[in-house]
N, C-alpha and C positions, 0 to 999 in steps of 0.2 A: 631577218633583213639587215642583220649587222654589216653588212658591205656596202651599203648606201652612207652610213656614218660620214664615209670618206667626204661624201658630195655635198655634206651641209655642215663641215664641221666649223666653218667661220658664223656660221647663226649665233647669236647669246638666246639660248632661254631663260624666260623671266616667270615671274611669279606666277600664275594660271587664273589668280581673284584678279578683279580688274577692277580699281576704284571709281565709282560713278564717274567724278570727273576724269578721265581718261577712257572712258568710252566714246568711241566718238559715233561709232554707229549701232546701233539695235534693233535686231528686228527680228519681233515676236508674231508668232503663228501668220506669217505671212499665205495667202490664198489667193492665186491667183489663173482665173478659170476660165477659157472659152467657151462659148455659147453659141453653139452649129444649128445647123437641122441636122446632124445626125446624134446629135447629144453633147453633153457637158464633156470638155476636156480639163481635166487637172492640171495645167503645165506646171503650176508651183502650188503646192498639197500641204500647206500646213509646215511651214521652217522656221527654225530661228536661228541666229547665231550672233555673234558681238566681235565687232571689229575696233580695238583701241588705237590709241593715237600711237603715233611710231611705228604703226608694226602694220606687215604684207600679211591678207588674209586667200589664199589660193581658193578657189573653188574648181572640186575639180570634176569631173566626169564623162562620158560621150555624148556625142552630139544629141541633141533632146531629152536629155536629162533637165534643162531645164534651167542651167546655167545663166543664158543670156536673157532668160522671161526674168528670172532672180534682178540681173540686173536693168533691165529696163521699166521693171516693177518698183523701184530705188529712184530710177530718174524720172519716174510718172510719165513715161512713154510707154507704155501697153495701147496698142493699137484696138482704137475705138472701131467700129459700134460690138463688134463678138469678145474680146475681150477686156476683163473688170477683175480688178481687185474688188473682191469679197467677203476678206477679213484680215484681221490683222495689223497692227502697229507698226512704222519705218521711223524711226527716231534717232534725229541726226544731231548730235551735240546738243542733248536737253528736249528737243520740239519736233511734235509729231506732224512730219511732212506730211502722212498718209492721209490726213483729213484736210491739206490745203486743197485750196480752190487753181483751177490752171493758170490764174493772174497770179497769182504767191508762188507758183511752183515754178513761172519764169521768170523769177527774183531769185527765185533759189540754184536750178539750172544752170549750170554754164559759172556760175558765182563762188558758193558754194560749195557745190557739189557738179564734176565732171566726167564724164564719159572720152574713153578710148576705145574706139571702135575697132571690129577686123578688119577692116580693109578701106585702107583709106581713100585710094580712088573713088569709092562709091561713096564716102563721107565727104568728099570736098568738092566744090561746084566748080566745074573745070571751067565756066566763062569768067571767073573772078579768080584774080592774082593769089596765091596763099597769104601773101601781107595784108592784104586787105580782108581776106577772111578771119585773119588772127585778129587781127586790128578792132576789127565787129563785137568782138565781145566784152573788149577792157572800153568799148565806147558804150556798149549799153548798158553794164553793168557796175561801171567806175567809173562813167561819164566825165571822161575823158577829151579835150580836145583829139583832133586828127592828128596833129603834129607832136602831140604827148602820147599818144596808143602808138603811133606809129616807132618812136624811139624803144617805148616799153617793148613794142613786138619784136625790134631791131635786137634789145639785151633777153629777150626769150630764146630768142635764133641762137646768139651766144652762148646760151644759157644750154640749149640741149644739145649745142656741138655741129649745129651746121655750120658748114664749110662757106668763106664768100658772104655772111649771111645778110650783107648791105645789098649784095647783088639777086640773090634768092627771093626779095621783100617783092620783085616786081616778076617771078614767076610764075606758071598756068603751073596747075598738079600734071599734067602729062610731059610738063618739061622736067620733073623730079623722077629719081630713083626711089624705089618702094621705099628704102630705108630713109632718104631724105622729107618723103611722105608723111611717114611712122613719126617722123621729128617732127613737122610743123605738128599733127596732130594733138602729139604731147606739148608743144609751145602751146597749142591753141585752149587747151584743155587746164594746162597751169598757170595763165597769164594770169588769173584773178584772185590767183595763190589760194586753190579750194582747200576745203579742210577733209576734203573725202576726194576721192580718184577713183573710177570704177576701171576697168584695162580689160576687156572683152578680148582677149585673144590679139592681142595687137602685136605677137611676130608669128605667126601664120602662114605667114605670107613671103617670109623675106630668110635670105640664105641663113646657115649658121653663125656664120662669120659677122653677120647685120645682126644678128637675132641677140647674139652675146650682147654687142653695145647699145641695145637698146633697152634692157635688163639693168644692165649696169646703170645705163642712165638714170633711170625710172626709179634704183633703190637710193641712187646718189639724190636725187632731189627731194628725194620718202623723205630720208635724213634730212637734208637742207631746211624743210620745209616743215617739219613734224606732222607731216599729216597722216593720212592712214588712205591705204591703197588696198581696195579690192581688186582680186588678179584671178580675172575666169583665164581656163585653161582645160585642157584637153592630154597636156605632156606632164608627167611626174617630172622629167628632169629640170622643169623648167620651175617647178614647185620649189625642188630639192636646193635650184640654187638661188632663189631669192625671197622664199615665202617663211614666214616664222608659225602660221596658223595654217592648217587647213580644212575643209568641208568637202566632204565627199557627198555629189549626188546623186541618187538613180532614179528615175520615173517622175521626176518631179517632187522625192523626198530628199532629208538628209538622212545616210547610210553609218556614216561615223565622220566623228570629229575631234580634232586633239591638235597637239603641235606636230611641229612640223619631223622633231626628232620619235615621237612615237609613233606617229605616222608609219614612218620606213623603218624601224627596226621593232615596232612592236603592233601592226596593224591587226585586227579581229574582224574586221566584215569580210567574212571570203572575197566580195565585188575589188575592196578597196586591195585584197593579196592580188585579184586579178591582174589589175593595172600594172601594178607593180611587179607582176612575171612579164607582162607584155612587152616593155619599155627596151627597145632596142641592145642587143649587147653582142659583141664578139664571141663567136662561136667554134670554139677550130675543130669539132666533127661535124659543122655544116646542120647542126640542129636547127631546126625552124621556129622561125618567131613562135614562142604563145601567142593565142589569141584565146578571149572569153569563147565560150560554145554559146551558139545562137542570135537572139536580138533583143535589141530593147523592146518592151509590151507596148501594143497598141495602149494605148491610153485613154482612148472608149470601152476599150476591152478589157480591165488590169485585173490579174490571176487574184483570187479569194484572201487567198491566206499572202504572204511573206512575197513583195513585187520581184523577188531577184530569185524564188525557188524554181522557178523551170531554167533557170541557167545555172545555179548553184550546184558544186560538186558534192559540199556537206550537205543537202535539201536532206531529209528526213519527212514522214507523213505527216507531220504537225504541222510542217513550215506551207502546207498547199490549202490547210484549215485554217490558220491562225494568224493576223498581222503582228507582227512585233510593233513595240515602242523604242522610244530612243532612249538608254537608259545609262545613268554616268554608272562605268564599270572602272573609274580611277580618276585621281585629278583632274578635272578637266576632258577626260576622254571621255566620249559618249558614242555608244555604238545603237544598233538599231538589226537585231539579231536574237534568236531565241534560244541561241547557245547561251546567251549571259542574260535573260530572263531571272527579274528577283525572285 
């Protein structure tokens, strides 16, 4: 995978042990399960990973793998009454969120700790001005006069590069462009200067040309602000050019994980090579996209042994007996495969 190199070659990697204090987030054997009439769903099975201060943690995968349960598992929004976290530790800078009560977790919320959503239309209540939505949170979290949130939101707008952005403070979300959207969003989400950033897919939605500067943005404030940004994701290239860690999911497990340069030049989960054949590229004998062979498991239903052996081109008989574990096979690399079995 040496010809990826090119695409993350402005990354610094850093040391791989992560000292207590620069951990900013933790989360151990996380579990989080719906609860049907027609049975338990696993959407998040048992994960952990560490995201430190300074540094972009990609998570990446397809669609229900499990990605966006991870993080709204984080920001204590798992949609009550069928689904519950069931085990597990969330430990955000020292203190374990995962046992607060929902009075402490909307002290933390919004404060703290921030979510960027896919698609901001559906996040922003279009009979209320964007100013005033932004405004809502440095008032109930920094209690703040009107006329002091209102300035603060005014040097947010600045801040993420809206255009105009004294005259934007009194627009409806249907009066913005997706990409101006995407901005209040991230104003909205960094007014309280959180020390964690979750980014659910938050250019998705919006051209390439939008998609870059919103990237850009997001790493320029990472720095500014030293915080640490979780960044769900679905695109390798969008990993490639601003994530320094990654987590690879499938079925609601993690499959491997490492930085962001072993990642693409030395991956070991066949799922995680998958991705990374599929990733769009100029072809001049008109080859066709890769694509993985087949679909993700029902998740009422998940195959015995190894969850990625009915799509896997290495599968062997063992892998349809047997689950693997996730096992460090190098620094900081840990994969989750029976090829590297101690």
């Amino acid at each position: 995978m040496a010809e990826y190199s090119a695409m993350i070659d402005d990354h610094t990697i850093r040391g791989t042990s992560t000292p207590e204090k620069d951990k900013m987030l933790e989360v151990k054997g996380l579990k989080t399960y719906f609860f049907t009439s027609k049975g338990v769903i696993p959407a998040v099975d048992d994960i952990s990973f560490t995201v430190s201060r300074g540094r972009i943690l990609g998570v990446v995968g397809e669609s229900g793998c499990g990605k966006s349960m991870t993080a709204l598992s984080i920001m204590g929004l798992v949609p009550p009454p069928t689904g519950k976290i069931v085990a597990g530790d969330i430990i955000l800078d020292g203190k374990n969120i995962a046992s607060l009560t929902e009075k402490e977790m909307c002290q933390i919320r919004g404060n703290e700790i921030s979510m960027v959503f896919q698609e901001p239309m559906t996040s922003l209540n279009p009979v209320y001005t964007v100013g005033k939505q932004v405004m809502e949170a440095a008032i109930l979290h920094q209690h703040l006069s009107k006329a002091q949130a209102k300035e603060k939101t005014l040097e947010m707008f600045k801040l993420v590069g809206i255009p105009e952005p004294k005259k934007r403070l009194d627009s409806y979300p249907h009066q913005l462009s997706g990409g101006l959207r995407q901005r209040v969003m991230i104003a909205m989400a960094l007014i309280c200067r959180p020390k964690l950033l979750i980014a659910d897919e938050p250019t998705t939605a919006l051209d390439v040309t939008v998609q870059a500067q919103i990237l850009q943005l997001m790493k320029k404030l990472q720095t500014e602000l030293d915080s640490a940004i979780v960044l769900i994701t679905h695109d390798m290239g969008v990993v490639a050019e601003v994530c320094d860690d990654v987590t690879i999911m499938y079925a609601g497990k993690i499959v491997e994980q490492a930085n962001v340069f072993e990642i693409f030049d030395n991956c070991l989960h066949p799922y995680t090579a998958g991705l990374l054949k599929a990733m769009p590229a100029f072809k001049e004998n008109g080859e066709r996209l890769y694509n993985i062979p087949g679909m993700l498991p029902n998740l009422l239903q998940l195959p015995k042994g190894c969850r990625f052996y009915p799509r896997c081109e290495c599968a062997s008989a063992i892998c349809a007996e047997q689950e693997p574990d996730l096992v460090e096979v190098g620094q900081g690399h840990f994969v989750r495969c029976l090829k590297y079995r101690g």
